[in-house]
Residue frames relative to the residue before (quaternion, step in Angstrom):
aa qw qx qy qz dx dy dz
X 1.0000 0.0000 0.0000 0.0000 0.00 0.00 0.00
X 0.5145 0.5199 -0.4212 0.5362 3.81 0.83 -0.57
X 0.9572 0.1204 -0.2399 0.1085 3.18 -0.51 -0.85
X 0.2800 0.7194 -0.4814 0.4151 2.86 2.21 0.47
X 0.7132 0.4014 -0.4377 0.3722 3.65 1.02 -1.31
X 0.5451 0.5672 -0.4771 0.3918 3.77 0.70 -0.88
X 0.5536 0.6329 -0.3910 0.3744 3.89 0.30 -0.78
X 0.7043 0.6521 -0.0163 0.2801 2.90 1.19 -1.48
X 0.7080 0.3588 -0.1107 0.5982 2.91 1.19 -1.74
X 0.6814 0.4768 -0.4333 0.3473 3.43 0.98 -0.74
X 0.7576 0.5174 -0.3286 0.2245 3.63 0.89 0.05
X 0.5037 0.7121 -0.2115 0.4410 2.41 2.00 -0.01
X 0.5470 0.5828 -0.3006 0.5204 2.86 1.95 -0.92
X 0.6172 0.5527 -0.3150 0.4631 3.90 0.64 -0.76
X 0.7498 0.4229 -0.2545 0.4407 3.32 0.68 -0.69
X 0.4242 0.3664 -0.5342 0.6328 3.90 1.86 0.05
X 0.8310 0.2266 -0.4341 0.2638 3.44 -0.33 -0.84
X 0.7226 0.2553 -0.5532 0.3266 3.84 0.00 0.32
X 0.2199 0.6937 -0.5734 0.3763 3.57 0.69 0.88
X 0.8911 0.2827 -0.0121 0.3546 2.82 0.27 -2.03
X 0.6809 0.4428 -0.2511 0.5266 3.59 1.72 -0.07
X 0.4181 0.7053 -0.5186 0.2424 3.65 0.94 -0.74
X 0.8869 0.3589 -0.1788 0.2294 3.40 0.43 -1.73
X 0.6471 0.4051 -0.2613 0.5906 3.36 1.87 -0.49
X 0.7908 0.1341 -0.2992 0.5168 4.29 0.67 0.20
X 0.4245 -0.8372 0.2176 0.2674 3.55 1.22 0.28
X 0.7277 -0.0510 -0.0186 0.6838 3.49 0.80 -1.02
X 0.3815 0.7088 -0.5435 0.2380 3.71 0.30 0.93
X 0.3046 -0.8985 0.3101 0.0612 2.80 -0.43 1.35
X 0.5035 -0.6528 0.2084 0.5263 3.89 0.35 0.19
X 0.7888 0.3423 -0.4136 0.2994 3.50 1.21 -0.10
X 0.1707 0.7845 -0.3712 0.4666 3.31 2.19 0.70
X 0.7480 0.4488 -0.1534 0.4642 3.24 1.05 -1.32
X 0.5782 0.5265 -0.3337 0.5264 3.34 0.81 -1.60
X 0.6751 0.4703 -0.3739 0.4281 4.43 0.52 -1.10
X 0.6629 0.5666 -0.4006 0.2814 3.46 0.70 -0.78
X 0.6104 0.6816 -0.1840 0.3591 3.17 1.34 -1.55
X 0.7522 0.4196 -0.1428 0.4877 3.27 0.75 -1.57
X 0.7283 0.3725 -0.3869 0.4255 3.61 1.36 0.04
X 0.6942 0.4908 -0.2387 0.4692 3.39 1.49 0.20
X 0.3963 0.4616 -0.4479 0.6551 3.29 2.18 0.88
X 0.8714 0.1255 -0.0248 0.4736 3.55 1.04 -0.57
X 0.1476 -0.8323 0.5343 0.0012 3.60 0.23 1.33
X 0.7827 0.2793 -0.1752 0.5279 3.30 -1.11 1.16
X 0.4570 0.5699 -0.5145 0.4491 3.85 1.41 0.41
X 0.1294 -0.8075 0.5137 0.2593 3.23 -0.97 1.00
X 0.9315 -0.2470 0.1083 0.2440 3.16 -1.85 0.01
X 0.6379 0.5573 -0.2224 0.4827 3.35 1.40 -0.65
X 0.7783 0.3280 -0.2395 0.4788 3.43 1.16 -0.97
X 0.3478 0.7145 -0.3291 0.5101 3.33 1.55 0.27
X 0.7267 0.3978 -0.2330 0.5093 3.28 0.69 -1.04
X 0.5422 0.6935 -0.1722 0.4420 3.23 1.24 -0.76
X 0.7030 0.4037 -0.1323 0.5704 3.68 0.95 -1.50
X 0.7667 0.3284 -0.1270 0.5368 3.55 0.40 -0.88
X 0.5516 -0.6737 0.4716 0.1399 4.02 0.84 0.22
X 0.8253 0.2526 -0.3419 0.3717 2.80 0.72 0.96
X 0.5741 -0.7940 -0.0527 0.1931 2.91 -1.20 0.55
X 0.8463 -0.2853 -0.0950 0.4398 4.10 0.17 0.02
X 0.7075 0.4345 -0.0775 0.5519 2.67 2.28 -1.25
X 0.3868 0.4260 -0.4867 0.6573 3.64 1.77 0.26
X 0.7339 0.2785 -0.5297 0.3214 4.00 -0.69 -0.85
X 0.6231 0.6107 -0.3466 0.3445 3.75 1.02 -0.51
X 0.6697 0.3380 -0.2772 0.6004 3.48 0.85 -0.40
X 0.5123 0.5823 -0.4335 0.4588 3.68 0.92 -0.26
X 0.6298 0.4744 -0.2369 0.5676 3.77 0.81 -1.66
X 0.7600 0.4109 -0.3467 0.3652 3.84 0.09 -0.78
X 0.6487 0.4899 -0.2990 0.4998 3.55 1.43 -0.03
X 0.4520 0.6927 -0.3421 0.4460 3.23 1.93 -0.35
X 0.6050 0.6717 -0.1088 0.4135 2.72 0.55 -2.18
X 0.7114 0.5193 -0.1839 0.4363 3.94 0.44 -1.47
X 0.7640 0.3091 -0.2101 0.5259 3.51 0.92 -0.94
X 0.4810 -0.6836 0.4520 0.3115 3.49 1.10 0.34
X 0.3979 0.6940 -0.3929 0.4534 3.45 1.07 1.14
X 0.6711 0.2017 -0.0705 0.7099 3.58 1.46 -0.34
X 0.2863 -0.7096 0.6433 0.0253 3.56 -1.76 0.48
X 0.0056 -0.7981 0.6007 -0.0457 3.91 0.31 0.61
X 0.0159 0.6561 -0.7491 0.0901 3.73 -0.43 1.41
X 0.5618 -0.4533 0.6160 0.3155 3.67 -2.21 0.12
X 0.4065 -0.6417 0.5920 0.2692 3.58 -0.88 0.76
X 0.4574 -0.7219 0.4499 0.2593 3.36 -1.01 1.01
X 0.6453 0.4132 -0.3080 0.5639 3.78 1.22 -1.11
X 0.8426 0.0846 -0.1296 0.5158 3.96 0.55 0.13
X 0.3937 -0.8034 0.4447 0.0433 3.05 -0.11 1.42
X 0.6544 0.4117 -0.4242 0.4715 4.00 1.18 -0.25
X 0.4969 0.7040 -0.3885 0.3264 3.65 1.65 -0.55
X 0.2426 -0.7661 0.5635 0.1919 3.54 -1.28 0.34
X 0.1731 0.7171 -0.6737 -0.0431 4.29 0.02 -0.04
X 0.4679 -0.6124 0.6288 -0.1033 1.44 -2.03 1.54
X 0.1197 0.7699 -0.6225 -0.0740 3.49 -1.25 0.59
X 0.4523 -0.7054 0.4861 0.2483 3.50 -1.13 0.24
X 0.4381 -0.8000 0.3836 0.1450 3.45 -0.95 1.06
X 0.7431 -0.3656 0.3300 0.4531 3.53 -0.93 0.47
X 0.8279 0.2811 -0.2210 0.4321 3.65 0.72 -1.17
X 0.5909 0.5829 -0.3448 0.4384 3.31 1.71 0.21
X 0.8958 0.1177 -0.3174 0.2879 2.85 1.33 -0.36
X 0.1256 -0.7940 0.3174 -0.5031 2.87 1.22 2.46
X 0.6198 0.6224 -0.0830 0.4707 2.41 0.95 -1.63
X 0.6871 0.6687 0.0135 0.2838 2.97 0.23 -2.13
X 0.6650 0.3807 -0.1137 0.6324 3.14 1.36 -1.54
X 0.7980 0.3492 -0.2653 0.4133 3.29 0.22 -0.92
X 0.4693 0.5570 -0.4478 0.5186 3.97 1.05 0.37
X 0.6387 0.6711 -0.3354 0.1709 3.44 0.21 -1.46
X 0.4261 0.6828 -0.3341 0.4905 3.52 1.26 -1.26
X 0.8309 0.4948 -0.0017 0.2545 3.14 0.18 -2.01
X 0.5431 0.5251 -0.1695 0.6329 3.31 2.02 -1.16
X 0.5752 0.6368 -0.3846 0.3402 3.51 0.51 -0.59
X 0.6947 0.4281 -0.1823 0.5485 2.83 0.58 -2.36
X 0.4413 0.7132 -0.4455 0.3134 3.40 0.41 -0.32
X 0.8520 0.2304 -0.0538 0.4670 2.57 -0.22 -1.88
X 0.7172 0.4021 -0.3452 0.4525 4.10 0.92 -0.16
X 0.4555 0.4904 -0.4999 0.5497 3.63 1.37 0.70
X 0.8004 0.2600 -0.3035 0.4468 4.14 0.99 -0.05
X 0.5015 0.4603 -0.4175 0.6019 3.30 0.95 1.25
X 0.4109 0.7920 -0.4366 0.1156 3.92 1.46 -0.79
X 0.7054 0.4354 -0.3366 0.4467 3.46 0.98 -1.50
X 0.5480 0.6573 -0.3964 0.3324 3.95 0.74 -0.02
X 0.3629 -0.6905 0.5594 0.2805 3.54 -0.58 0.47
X 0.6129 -0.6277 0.2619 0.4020 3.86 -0.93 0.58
X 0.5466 0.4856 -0.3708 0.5726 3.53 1.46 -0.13
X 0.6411 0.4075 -0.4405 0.4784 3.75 0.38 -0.05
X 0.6924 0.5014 -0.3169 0.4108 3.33 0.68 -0.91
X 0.5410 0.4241 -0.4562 0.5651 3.70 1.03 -0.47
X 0.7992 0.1741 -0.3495 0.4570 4.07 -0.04 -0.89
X 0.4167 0.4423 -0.6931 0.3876 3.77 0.07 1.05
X 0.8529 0.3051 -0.2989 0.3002 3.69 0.36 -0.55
X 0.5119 0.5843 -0.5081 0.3719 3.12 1.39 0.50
X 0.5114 0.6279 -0.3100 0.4982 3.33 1.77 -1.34
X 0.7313 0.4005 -0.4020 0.3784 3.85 0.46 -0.76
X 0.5167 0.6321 -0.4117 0.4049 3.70 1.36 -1.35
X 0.7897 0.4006 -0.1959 0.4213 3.28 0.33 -1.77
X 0.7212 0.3392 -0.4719 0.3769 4.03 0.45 -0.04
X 0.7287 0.4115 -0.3715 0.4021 3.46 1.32 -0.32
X 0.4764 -0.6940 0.2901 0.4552 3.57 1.57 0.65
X 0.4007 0.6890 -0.4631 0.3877 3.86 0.65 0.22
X 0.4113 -0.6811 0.5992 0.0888 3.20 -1.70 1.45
X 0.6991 -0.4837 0.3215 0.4170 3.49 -1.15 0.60
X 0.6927 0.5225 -0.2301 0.4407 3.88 1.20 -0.65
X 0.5853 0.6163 -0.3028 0.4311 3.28 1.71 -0.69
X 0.7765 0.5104 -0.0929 0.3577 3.56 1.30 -1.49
């Protein structure tokens, strides 16, 4: 039963956010987004711990970054102190982007929490932090 409901909510969540993004960032996808973020709290994070922060796994953040990269929304350089590493940073028009989504991510994300009063909604995300084992900085 959990994770039928989690299934659940997470699709429901996708479906506020490409509602609410489709028409102002077009094909951005929520983990497009979720990659941008975590490289523009952290410039120079490479690919491995990326996958790591954002959950997911090497060969999805890789094809995720290589679509990044394409729209000139990411920057993939060789790490100088490890030469198999990749860092990542986010560009000027990525993070553009970024700004001009947010508005949109919000409502988003407070149209899939709506039926919740503001005290539920604070102990849904502690209940979610704490079952998916994530600190307030991770989420």
């Amino acid at each position: 039963m959990p994770g039928h409901l989690a299934r659940r909510f997470q699709q429901q969540a996708v479906a506020a956010f490409n509602a609410e993004l489709t028409e102002i960032a077009g094909d951005l996808t929520p983990v497009q987004y979720s990659t941008l973020l975590a490289v523009m709290k952290r410039p120079g994070i490479d690919q491995a711990t990326l996958a790591s922060t954002i959950a997911h796994d090497r060969a999805t953040i890789t094809g995720v970054i290589d679509r990044l990269v394409k729209k000139g929304l990411l920057t993939r350089n060789i790490s100088e102190a490890d030469r198999r590493s990749r860092m990542l940073r986010i560009t000027q028009e990525g993070a553009d982007l970024l700004a001009k989504v947010q508005p949109a991510v919000d409502r988003a994300q407070q149209q899939m929490v709506s039926k919740l009063s503001d005290d539920e909604q604070e102990q849904f995300i502690t209940l979610l932090r704490k079952a998916t084992a994530l600190s307030s900085d991770d989420a």
